[in-house]
MMTF fields as JSON, N, C-alpha, C and O atoms, coordinates in Angstrom:
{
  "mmtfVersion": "1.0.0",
  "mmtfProducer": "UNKNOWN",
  "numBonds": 503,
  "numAtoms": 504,
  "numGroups": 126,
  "numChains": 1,
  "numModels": 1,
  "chainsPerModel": [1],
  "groupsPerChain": [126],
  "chainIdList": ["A"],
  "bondAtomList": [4, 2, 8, 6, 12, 10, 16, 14, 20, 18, 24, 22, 28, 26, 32, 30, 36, 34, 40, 38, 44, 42, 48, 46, 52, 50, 56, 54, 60, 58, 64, 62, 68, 66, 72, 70, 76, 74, 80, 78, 84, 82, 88, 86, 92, 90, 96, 94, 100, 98, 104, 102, 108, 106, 112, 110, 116, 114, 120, 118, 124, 122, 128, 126, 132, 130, 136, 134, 140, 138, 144, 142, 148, 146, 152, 150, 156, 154, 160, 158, 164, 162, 168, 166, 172, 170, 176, 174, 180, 178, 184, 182, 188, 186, 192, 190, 196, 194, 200, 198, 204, 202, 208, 206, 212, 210, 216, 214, 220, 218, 224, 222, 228, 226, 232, 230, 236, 234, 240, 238, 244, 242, 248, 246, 252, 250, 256, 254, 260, 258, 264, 262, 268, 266, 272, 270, 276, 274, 280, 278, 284, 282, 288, 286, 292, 290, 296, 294, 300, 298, 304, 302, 308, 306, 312, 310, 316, 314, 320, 318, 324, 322, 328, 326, 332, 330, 336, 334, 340, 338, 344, 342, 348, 346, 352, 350, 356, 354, 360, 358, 364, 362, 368, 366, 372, 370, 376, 374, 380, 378, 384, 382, 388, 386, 392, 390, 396, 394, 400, 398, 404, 402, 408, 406, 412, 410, 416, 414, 420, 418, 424, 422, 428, 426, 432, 430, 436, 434, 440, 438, 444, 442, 448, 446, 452, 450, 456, 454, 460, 458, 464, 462, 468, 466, 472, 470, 476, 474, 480, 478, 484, 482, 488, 486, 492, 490, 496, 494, 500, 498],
  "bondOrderList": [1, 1, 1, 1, 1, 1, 1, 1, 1, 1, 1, 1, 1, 1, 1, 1, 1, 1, 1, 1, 1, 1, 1, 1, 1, 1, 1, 1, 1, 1, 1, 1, 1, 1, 1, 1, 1, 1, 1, 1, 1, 1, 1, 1, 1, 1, 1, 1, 1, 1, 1, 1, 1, 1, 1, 1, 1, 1, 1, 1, 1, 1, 1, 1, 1, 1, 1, 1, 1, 1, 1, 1, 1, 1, 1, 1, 1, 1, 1, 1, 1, 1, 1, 1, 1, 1, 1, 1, 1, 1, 1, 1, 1, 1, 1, 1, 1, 1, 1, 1, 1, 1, 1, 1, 1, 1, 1, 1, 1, 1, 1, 1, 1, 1, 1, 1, 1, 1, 1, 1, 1, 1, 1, 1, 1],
  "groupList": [{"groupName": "UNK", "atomNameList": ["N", "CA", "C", "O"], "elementList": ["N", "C", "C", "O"], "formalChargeList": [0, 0, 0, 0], "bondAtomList": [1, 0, 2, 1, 3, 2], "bondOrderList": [1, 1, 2], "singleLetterCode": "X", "chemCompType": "L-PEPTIDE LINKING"}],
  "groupTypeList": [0, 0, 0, 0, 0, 0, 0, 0, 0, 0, 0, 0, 0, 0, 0, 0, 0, 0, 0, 0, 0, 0, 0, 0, 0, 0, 0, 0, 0, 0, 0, 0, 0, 0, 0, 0, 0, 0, 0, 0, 0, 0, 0, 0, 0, 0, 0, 0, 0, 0, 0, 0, 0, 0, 0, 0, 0, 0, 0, 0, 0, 0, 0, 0, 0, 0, 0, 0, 0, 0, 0, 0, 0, 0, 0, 0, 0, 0, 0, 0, 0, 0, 0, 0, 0, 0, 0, 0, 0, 0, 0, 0, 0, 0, 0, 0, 0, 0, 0, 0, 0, 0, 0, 0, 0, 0, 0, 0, 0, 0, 0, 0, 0, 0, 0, 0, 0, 0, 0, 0, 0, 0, 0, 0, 0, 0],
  "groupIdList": [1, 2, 3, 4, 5, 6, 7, 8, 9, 10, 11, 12, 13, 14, 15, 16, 17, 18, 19, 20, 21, 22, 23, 24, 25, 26, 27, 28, 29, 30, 31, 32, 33, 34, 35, 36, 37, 38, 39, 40, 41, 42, 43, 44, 45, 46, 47, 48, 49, 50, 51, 52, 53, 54, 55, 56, 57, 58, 59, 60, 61, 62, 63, 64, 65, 66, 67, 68, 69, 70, 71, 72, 73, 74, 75, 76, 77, 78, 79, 80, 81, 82, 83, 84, 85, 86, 87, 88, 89, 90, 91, 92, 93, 94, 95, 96, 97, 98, 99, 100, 101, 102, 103, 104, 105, 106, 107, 108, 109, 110, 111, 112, 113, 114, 115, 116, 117, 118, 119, 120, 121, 122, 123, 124, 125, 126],
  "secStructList": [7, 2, 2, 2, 2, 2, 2, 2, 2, 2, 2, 2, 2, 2, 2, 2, 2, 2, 2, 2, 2, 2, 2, 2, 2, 2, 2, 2, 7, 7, 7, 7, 6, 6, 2, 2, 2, 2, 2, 2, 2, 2, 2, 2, 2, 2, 2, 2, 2, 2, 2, 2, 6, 1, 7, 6, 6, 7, 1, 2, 2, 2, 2, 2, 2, 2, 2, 2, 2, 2, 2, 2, 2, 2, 2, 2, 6, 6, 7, 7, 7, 1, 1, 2, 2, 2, 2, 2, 2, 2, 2, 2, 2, 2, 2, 2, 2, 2, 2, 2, 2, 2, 6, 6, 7, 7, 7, 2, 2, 2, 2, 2, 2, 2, 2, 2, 2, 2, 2, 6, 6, 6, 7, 7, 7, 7],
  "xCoordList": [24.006, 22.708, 22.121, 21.534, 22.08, 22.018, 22.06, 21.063, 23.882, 24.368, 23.698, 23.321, 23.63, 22.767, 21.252, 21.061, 20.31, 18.938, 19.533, 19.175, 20.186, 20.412, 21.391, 21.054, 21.891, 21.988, 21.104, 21.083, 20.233, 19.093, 17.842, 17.152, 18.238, 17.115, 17.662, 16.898, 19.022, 19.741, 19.652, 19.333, 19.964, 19.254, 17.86, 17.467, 16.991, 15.652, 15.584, 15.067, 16.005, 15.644, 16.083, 15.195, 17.621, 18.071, 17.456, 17.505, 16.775, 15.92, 14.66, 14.256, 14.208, 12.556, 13.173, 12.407, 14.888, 14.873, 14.806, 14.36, 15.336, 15.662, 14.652, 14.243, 13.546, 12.545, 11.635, 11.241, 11.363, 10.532, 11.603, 11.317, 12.811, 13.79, 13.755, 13.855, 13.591, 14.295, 12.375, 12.346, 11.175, 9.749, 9.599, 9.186, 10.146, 10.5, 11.228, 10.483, 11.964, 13.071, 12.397, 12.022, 11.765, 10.869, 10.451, 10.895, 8.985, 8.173, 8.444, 7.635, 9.878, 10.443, 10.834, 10.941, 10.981, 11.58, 10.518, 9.54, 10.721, 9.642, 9.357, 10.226, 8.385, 8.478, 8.874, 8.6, 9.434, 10.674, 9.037, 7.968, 9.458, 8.343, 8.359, 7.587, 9.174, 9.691, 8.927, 8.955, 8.551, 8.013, 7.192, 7.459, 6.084, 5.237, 6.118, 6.105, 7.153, 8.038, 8.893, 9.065, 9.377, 10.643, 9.818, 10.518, 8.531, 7.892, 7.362, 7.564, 6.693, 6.167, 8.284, 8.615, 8.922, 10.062, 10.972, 11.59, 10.515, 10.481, 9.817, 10.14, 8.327, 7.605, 7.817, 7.229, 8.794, 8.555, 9.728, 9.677, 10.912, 11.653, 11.838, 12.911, 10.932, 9.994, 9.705, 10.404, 8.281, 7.84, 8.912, 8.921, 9.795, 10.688, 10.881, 10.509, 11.549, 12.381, 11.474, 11.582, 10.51, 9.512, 9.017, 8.198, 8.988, 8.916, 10.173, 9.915, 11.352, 12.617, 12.409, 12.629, 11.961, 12.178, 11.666, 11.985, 10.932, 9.414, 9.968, 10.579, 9.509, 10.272, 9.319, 8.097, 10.068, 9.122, 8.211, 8.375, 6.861, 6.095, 4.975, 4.271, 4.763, 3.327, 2.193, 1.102, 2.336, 1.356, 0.869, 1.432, -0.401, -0.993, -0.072, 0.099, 0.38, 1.705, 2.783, 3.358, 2.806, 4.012, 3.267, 3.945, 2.299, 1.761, 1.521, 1.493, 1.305, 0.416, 1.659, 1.796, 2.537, 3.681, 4.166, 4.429, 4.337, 4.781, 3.728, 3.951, 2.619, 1.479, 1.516, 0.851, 1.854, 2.023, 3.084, 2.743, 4.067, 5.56, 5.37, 5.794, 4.466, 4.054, 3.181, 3.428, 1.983, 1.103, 2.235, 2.319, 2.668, 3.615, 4.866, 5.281, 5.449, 6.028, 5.061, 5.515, 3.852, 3.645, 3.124, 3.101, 2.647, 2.377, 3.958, 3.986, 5.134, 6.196, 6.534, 6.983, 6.112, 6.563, 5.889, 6.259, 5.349, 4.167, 4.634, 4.382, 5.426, 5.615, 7.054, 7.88, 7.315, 8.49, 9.125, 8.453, 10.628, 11.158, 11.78, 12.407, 11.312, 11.671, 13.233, 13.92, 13.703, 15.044, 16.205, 16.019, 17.254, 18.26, 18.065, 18.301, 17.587, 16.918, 15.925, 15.676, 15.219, 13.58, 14.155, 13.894, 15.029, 15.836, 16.23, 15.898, 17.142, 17.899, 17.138, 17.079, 16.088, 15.564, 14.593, 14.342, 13.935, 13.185, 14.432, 14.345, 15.584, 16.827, 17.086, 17.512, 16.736, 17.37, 15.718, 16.076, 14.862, 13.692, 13.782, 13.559, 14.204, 14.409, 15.07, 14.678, 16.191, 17.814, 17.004, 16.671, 16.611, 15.713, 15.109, 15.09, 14.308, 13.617, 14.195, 13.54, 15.09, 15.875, 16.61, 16.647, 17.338, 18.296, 17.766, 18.246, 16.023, 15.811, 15.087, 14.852, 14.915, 14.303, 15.481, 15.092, 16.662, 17.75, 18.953, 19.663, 19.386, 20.489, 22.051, 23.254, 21.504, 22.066, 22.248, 23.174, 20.971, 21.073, 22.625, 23.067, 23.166, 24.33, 24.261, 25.286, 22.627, 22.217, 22.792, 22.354, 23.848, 24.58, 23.728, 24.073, 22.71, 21.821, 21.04, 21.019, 20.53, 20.557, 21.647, 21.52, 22.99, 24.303, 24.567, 25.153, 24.384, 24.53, 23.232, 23.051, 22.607, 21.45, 21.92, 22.057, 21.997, 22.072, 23.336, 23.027, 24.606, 26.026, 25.236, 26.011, 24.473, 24.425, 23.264, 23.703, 22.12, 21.493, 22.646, 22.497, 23.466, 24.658, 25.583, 25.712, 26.037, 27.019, 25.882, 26.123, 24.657, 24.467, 23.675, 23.178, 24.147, 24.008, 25.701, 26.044, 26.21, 27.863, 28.134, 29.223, 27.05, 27.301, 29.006, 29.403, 29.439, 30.619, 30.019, 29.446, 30.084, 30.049, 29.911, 30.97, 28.806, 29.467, 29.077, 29.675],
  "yCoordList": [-49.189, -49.659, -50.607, -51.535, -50.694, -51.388, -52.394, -53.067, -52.794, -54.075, -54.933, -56.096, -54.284, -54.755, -55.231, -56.44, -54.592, -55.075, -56.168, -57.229, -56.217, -57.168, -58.432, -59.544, -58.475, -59.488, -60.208, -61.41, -59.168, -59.316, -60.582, -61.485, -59.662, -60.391, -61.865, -62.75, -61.882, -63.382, -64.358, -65.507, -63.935, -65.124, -64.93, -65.749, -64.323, -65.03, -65.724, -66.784, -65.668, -66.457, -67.665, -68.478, -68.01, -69.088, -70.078, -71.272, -69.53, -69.619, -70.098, -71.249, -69.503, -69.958, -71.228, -72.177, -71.367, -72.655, -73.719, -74.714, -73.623, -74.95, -74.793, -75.952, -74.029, -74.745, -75.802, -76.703, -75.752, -77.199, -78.398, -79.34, -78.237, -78.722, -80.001, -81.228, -79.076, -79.394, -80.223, -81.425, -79.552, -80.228, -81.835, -82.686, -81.826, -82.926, -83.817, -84.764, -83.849, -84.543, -84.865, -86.006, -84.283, -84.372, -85.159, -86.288, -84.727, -85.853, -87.409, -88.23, -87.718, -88.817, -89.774, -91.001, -88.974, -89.641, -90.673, -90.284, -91.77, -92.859, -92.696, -92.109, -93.084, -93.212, -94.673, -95.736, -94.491, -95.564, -96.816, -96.762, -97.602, -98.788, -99.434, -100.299, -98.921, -99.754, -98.425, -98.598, -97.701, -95.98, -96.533, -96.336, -97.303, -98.065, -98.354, -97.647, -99.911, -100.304, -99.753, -100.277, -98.67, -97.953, -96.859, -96.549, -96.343, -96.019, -96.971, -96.625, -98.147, -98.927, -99.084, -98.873, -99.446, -99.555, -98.911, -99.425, -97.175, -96.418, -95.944, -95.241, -96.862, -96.819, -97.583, -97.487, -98.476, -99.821, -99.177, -98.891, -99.064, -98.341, -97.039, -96.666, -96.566, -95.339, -96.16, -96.321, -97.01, -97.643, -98.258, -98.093, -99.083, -99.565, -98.667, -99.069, -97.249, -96.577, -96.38, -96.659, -95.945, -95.684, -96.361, -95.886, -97.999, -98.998, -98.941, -98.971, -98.866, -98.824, -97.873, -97.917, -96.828, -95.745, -95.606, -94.647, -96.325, -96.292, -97.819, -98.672, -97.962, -98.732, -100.072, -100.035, -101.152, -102.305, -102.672, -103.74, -101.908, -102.103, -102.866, -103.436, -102.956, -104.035, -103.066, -103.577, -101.621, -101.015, -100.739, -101.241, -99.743, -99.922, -99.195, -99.651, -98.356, -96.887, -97.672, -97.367, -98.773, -99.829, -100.75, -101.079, -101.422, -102.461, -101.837, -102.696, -100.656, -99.764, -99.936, -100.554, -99.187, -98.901, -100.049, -99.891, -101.895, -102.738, -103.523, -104.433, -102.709, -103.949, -102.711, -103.327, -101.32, -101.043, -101.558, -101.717, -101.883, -102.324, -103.497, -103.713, -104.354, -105.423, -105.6, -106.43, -104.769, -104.675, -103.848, -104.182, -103.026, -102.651, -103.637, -103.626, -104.717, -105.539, -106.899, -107.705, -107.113, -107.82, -107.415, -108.226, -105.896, -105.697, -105.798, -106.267, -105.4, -105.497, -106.927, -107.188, -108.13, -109.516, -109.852, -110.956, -109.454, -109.949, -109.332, -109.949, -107.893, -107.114, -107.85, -108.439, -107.842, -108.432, -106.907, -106.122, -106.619, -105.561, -105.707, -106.62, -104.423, -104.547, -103.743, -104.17, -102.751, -102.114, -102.996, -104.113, -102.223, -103.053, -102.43, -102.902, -101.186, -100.369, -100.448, -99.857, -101.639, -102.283, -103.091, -103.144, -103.772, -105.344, -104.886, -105.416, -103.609, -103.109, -103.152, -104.034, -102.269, -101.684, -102.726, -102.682, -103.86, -105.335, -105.941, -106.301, -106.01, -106.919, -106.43, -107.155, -104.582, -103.908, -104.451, -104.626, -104.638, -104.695, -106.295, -106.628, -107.28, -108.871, -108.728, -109.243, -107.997, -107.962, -107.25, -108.187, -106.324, -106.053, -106.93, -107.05, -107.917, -108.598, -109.942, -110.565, -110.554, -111.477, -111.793, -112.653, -110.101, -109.913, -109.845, -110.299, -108.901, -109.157, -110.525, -110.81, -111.046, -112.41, -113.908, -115.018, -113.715, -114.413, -114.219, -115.199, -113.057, -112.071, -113.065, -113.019, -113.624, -114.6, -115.975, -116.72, -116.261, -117.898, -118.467, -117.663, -119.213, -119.532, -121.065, -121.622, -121.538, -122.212, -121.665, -120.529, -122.138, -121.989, -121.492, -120.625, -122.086, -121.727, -120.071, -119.105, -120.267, -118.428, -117.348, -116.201, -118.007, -117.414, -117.158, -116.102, -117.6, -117.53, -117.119, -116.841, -117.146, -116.304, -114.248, -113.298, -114.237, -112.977, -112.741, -111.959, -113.273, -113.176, -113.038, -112.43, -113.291, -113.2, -111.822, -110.971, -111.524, -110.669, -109.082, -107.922, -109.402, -108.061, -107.899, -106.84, -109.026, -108.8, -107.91, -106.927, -108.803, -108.074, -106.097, -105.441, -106.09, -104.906, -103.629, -102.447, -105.064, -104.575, -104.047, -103.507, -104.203, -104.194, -105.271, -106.109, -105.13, -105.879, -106.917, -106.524, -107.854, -109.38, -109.315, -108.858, -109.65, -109.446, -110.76, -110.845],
  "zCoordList": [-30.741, -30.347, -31.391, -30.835, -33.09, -34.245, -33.566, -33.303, -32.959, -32.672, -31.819, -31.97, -31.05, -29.747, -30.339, -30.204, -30.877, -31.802, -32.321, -31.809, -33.025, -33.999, -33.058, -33.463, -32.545, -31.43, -30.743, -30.479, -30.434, -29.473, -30.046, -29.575, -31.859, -32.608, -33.414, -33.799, -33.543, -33.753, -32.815, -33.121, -31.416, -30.111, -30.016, -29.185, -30.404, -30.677, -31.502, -31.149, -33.065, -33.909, -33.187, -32.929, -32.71, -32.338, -31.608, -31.906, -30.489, -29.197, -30.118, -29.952, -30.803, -31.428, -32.181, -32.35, -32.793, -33.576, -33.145, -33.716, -31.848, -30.814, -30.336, -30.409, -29.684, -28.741, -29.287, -28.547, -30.255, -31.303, -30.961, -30.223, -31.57, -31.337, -29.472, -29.437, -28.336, -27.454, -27.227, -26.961, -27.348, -27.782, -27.813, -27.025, -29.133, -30.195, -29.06, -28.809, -28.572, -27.775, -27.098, -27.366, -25.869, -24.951, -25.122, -24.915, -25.764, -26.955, -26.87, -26.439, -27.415, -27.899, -26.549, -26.526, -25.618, -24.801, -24.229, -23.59, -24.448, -23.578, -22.066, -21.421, -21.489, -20.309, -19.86, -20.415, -18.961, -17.7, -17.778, -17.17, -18.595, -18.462, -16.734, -16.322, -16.122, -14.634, -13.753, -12.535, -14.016, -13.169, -11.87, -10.684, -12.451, -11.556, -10.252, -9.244, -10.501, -10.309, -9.184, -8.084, -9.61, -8.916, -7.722, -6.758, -7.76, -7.414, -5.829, -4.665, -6.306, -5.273, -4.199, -3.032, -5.201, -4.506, -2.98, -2.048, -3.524, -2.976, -1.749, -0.793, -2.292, -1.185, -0.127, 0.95, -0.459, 0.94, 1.96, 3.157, 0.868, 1.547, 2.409, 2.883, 2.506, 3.315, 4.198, 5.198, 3.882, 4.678, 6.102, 7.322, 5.021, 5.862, 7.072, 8.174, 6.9, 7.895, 8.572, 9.766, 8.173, 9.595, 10.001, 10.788, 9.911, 10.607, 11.852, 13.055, 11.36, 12.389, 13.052, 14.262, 12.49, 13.611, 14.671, 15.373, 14.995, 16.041, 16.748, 16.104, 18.574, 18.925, 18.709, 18.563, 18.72, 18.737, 19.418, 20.008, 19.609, 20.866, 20.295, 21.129, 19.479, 18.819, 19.213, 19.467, 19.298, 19.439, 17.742, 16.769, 17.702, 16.512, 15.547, 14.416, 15.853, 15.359, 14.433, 13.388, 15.24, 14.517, 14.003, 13.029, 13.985, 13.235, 12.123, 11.242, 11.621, 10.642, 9.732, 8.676, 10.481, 9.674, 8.802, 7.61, 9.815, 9.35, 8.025, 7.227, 8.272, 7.646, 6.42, 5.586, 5.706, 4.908, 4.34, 3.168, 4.451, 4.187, 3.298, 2.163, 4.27, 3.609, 2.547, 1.672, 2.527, 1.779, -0.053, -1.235, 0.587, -0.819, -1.458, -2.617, -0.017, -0.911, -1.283, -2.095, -0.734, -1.764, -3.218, -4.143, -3.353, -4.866, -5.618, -6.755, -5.04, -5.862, -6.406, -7.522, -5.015, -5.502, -6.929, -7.33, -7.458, -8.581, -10.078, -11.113, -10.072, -10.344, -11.4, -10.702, -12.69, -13.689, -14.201, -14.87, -13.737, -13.821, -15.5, -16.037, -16.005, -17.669, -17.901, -18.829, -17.176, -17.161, -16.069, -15.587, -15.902, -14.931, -14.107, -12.995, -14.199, -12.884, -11.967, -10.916, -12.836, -12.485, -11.537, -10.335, -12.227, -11.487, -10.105, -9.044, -10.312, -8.731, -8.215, -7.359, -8.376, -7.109, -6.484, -5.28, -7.472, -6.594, -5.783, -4.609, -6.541, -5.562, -4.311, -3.412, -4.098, -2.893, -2.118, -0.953, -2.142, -1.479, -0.902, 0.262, -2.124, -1.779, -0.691, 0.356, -0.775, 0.3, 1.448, 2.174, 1.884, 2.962, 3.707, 4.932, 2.359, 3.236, 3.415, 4.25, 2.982, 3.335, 4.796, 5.676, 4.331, 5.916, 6.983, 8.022, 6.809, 7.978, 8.717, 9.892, 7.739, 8.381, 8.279, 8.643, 7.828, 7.423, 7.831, 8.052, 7.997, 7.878, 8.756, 8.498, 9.493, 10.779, 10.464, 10.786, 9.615, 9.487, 8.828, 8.008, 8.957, 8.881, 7.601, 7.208, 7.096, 6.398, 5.212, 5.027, 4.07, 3.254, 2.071, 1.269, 2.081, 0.787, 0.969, 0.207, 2.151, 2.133, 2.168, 1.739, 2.875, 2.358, 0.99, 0.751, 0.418, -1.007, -1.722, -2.908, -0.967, -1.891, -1.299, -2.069, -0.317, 0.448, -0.695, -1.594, -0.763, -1.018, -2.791, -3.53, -3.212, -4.351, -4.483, -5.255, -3.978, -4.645, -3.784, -4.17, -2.879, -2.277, -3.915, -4.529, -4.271, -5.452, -6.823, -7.525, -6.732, -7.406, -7.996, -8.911, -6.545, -5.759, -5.937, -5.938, -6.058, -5.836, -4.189, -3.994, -2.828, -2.184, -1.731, -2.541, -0.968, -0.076, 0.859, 1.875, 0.664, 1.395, 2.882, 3.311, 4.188, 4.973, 6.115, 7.188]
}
């Protein structure tokens, strides 16, 4: 039974050494300067689906949906991404809104714009 106390009382000490320890770390860790960013990102893309999901009737159900979409990508257009994570996630919102207003055009310069923000997606060409 000794053993056991004294076990008991070596993983506490251990436990009380590291929790300052794991604190400290915490602490240190910056916050994601892109949070804002990846956040609004998230939002359009929400937005987005429940724009699709609902049929195209130009009733108010769908205008709401589409005129938030919009209203969140234009705060993102304004928006200078500071991580590569900042960068993705404006490029996946550009590519959204490209394809859907482009996606077809066969005009070489939006080909290559689409063909370029997909690569840099690492999406596949299509």
């Amino acid at each position: 039974m000794a053993q056991s106390r004294r076990a008991l009382f070596m993983a506490s000490i251990a436990l009380a050494a590291t929790g300052p320890a794991i604190a400290i770390a915490a602490e240190a860790t910056p916050p994601n300067p892109d949070a804002e960013l990846l956040a609004l990102c998230a939002e359009f893309h929400q937005h987005h689906a429940d724009a699709h999901s609902l049929p195209e009737t130009g009733d108010s159900t769908w205008e709401d949906a589409q005129d938030a979409r919009w209203e969140v990508s234009d705060e993102i257009e304004d928006m200078r991404p500071a991580t590569a994570e900042g960068h993705r996630a404006k490029v996946t919102v550009a590519l959204v809104l490209l394809e859907e207003q482009h996606g077809d055009d066969t005009d070489s310069d939006i080909q290559f714009t689409l063909a370029t923000l997909r690569g840099l997606l690492g999406r596949a060409q299509t």
